[in-house]
N, C-alpha and C positions, 0 to 999 in steps of 0.2 A: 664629716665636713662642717655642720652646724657648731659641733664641738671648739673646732679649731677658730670660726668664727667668733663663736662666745669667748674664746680668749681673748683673741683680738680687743674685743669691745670692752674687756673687762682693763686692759692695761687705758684705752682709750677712757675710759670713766676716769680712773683714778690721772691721768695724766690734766683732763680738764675739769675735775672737779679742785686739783690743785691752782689751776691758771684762774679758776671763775671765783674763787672763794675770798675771795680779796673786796670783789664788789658788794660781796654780803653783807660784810665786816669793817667794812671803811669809818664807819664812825667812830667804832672802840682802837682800831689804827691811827685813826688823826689825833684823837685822843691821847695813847700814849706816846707817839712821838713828838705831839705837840705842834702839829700843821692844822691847817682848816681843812676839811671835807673835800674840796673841789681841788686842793690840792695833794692831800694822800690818791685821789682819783687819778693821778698822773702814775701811781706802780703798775693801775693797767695798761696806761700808755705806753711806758719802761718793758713791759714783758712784751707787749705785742709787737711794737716796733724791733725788739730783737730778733724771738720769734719770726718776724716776715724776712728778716736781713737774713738770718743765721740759718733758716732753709734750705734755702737753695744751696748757699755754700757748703755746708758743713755735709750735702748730702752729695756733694762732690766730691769734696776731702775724703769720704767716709764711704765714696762708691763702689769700691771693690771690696767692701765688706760683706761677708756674709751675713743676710738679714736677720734674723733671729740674734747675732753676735752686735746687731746694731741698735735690736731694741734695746737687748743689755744695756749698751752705751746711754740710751738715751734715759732708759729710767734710774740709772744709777746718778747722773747728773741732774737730774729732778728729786732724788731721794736728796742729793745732798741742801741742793736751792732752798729745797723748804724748811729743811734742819736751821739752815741758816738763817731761817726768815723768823723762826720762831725764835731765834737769841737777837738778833738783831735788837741794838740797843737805842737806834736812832731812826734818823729817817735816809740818811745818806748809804747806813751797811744794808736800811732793809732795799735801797732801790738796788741795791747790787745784788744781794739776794735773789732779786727777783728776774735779773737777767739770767742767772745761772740755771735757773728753774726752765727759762724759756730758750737758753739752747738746747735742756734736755727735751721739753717738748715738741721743738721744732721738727727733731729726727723723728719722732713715734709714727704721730698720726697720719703724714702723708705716707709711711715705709705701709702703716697696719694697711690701710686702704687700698694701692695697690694690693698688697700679699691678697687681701679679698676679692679684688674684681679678680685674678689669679686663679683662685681659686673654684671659680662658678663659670658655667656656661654663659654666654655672652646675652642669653636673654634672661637671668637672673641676678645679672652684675647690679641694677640696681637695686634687686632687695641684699645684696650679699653686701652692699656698701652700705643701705639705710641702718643693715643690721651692727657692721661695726661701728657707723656714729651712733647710734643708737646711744654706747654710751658713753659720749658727748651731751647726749643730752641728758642721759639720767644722772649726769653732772649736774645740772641746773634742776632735775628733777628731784634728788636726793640730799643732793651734796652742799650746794648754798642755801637751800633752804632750811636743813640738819646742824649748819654751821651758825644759821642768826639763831637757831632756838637755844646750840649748846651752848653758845659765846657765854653767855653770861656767869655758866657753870663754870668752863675748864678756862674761858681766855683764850683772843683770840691766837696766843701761843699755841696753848696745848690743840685748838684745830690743825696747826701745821704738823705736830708729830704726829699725830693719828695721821694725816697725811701721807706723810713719809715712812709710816709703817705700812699703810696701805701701797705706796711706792714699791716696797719689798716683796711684800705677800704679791704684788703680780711680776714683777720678775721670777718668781714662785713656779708661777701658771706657765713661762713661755714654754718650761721644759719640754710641755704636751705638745708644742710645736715641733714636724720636722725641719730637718736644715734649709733653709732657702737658700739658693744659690745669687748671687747677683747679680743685676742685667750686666748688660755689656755696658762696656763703661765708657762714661761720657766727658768730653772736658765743660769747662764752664761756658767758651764760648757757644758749643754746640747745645748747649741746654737753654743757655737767653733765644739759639736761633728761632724755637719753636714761638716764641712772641713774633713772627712773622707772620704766623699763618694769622688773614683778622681775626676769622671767627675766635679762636682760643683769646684775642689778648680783647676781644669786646667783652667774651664773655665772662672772663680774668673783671675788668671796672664793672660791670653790674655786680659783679658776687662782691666785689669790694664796698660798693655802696650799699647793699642790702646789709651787707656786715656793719659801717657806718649808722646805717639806722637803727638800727637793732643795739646796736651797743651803745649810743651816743647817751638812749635813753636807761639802757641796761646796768651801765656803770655805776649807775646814780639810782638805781634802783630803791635801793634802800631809803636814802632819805627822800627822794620824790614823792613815793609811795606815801611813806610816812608824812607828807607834810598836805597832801594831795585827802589823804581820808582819817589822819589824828590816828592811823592803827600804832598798836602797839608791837613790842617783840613777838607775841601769839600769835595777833592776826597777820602782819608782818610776812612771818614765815610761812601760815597757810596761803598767801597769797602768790608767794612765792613759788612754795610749791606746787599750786594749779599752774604756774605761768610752764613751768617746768617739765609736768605731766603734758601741757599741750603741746609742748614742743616736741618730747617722746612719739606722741601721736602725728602730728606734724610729719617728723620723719619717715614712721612707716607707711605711713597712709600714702604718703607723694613719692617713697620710692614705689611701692606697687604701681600708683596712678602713670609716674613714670616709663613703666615697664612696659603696658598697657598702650597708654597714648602718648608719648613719646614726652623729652624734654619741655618743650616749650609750653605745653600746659599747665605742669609743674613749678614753674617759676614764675609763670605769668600769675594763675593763682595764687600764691603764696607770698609776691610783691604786694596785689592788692588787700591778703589778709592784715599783712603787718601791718600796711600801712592804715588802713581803720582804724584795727587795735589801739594804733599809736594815735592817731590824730584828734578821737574823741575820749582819751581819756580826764583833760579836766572838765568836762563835762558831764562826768559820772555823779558828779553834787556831791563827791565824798560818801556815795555808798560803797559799800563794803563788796555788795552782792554785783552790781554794774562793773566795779573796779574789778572784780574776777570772770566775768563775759569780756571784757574787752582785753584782760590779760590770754587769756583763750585763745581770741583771735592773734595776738600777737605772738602770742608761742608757736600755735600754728604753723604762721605765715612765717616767722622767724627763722626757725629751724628747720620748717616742709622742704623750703629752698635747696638745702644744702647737698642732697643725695641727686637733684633734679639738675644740678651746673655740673656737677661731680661725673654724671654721667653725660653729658652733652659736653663736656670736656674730652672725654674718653673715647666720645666715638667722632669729634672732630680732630681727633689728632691718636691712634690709636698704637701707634709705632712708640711714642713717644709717650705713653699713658703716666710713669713714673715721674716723666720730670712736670706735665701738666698740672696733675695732683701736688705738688709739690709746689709752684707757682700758687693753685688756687689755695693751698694753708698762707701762702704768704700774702697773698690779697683778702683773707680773712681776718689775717692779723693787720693789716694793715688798716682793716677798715675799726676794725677791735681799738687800735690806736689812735685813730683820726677821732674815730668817737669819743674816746675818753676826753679828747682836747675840746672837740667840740660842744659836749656835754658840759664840759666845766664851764666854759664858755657863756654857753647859752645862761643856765642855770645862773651866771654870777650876774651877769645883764639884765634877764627878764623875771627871773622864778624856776621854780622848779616845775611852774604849771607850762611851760615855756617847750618843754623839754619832749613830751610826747607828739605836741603838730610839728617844731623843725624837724624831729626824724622822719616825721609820718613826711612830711616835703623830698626830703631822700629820697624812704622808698617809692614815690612818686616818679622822678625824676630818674632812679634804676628802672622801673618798668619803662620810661619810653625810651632810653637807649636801647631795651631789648627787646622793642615792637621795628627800630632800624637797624637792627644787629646781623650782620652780614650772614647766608645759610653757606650752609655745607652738605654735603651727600649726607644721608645718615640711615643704618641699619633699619628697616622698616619692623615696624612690633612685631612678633611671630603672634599666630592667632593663637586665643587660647585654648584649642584643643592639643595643639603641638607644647605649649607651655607647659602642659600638664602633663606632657609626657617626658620631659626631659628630668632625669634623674637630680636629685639637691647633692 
C-alpha cells in the first residue's frame, strides 16, 4: 500500500516541480525572451488559469477512463509542454508551451489524490493524501531550488528536458499501479451541482485565497528575495530550499494533526503561520539567517494547509470526493494565477518589499472567512488506540 502511494507522489513531484520551476528561473526567462521580470511572471498566470479551467472539464471529457490510462494521458501531455518550453524561441510559443504543460497537469494530481484517499481507511485518509502531496512539495523542496543553482550551468532550457525526462521515468513507475476502475460517470452539469453544498464552495475561497497568498509572494520569489537580502544564486537557492523543506514538514505534520484533531485546526494554524512568515519579512534587515526563520514559517503555514482543506473537503461532501478534489486543484490554481497578477502588480507599484505584508493581508482575510464558514456533520477522530490498530 505505502508502495503504491510513493508512486503516486513520485508522478505528483515530477508533475509540480515542472509547473513551479518557472518561478525559480524567471529572471534568465525574461532575459532571453526579452520581457521584464513582472512580465515573464505572467507564464504562471498562463498555466494556472488553464490548469483551474481545464480540470474540471477535461476530467469529464476523460471520465470514463480508466485511471492509471488517464495518468498516462496526463504525463504524456506534460512530457510534451515542457519539450516545448525548452525550444520555445519567444515569449508568445513559450506562453503556449505552457498551457500544454497545464492540461497535462490538470488531470494528475486531483486523479493521484483521490486514487489515495481510495486507497486507506477513512481514519488515515489524511496521512495517505499528506503522503501523495508530499511530492508537491518536495517540488519546492528539490526541484526550484536544484533549478536556480543548475540554471547557470545547463540553461534554463536544459532544466526543461531533465524535466521531461523525468516526465517519462514516472510514467515508468505507474506500471506498479493496478488498473483503477472509474467512478461512475458524471456530466458536467452534475459536477458544478456539488458548489451547492456551502460548506464545500466556502471552503473551495479560502483554499483559493490561501493559494493567492502564498503565491502572490512565491512567484516573485526569486527576485524579491534577492533584492530583499543582496543573496546571490548560492544563497538564493539555500533559501529556497529551507522555504521548501518546511513546506515538506508543513504537509506531514498537519495531515497527522488533521487526523488527530480534525480539519479546522489544521487550517486555522497554518493560515496564521503563513501569514507572519509573510508579513514580517522586510523586516528581516536583510539577514540571511531571519530571511530563513520566516521562510520556515511560511512554508509551514503554506503548504500545512493543503492536506487539512483536502480533507474537510472529503468529509463534507464524501459521495462526491472525485469531483471536490478536483474543484479544490482548480481553486489552487486559480489562487496560483491571481497571485502571479497580483504579485506583479504590487511589486510594480510599491517594491518588492511590498510583496510579503499584501499576501500576509490575504492570508488574514482567508482565516476570517473560515472562522464564519458554514459546519457540516463530520466523522469524529477515532481515538488513537483504535488508530493504531487499523492495518496501512
Amino acid at each position: 500500500m505505502q508502495f503504491r502511494l510513493l508512486v503516486l507522489a513520485v508522478g505528483t513531484f515530477v508533475i509540480n516541480t515542472g509547473s513551479y520551476l518557472v518561478a525559480g528561473v524567471l529572471p534568465a526567462i525574461a532575459a532571453h525572451v526579452g520581457v521584464p521580470v513582472t512580465t515573464a511572471g505572467q507564464l504562471v498566470t498562463v498555466h494556472a488559469l488553464t490548469y483551474a479551467i481545464s480540470a474540471p472539464v477535461l476530467s469529464t471529457v476523460v471520465g470514463k477512463w480508466e485511471r492509471r490510462r488517464l495518468l498516462w494521458l496526463s504525463l504524456a501531455l506534460f512530457v510534451v509542454g515542457n519539450i516545448a518550453t525548452a525550444l520555445a524561441p519567444d515569449f508568445g510559443t513559450l506562453t503556449a508551451a505552457r498551457v500544454l504543460g497545464a492540461l497535462g497537469a490538470s488531470l494528475f494530481t486531483p486523479t493521484a489524490v483521490v486514487i489515495a484517499a481510495d486507497l486507506v481507511p477513512l481514519d488515515r485518509r489524511g496521512r495517505a493524501v499528506s503522503m501523495v502531496l508530499a511530492g508537491l512539495t518536495l517540488a519546492t523542496v528539490i526541484g526550484v531550488p536544484l533549478g536556480v543553482l543548475l540554471e547557470e550551468s545547463v540553461g534554463y532550457q536544459g532544466l526543461f528536458w531533465v524535466i521531461a525526462g523525468l516526465g517519462v521515468l514516472a510514467s515508468t513507475a505507474l506500471l506498479a499501479l493496478p488498473p483503477v476502475p472509474a467512478p461512475p460517470a458524471m456530466r458536467l452539469g452534475e459536477r458544478v451541482s456539488v458548489l451547492r453544498n456551502k460548506a464545500v464552495a466556502w471552503v473551495l475561497v479560502v483554499s483559493m485565497l490561501a493559494s493567492l497568498a502564498d503565491f502572490a509572494a512565491y512567484t516573485y520569489a526569486s527576485p524579491m528575495l534577492s533584492a530583499l537580502t543582496g543573496a546571490g544564486a548560492g544563497t538564493l537557492g539555500a533559501l529556497l530550499f529551507i522555504y521548501g523543506v518546511a513546506g515538506a514538514m508543513g504537509n506531514a505534520v498537519v495531515g497527522r494533526i488533521t487526523d488527530r484533531f480534525g480539519s479546522s485546526v489544521g487550517i486555522a494554524g497554518s493560515l496564521l503561520l503563513l501569514a507572519a512568515g509573510l508579513a514580517f519579512l522586510p523586516l528581516a534587515g536583510g539577514s540571511p539567517v531571519i530571511t530563513a526563520v520566516l521562510l520556515v514559517l511560511w512554508g509551514l503555514g503554506g503548504w500545512g494547509i493543503m492536506p487539512a482543506v483536502q480533507h474537510r473537503l472529503i468529509s463534507a461532501a464524501p459521495t462526491g470526493a472525485a469531483v471536490v478534489i478536483a474543484f479544490n486543484s482548480s481553486a489552487l490554481y486559480l489562487g496560483m494565477g491571481f497571485g502571479g497578477i497580483t504579485g506583479g502588480a504590487v511589486a510594480a507599484q510599491w517594491g518588492w518589499w511590498a510583496l510579503g505584508p499584501v499576501s500576509a493581508a490575504v492570508a488574514v482575510l482567508a482565516l476570517g472567512l473560515f472562522w464564519r464558514m458554514p459546519t457540516t456533520p463530520a466523522p469524529e477522530p477515532v481515538p488513537a488506540p483504535e488508530r493504531e490498530a487499523v492495518p496501512a
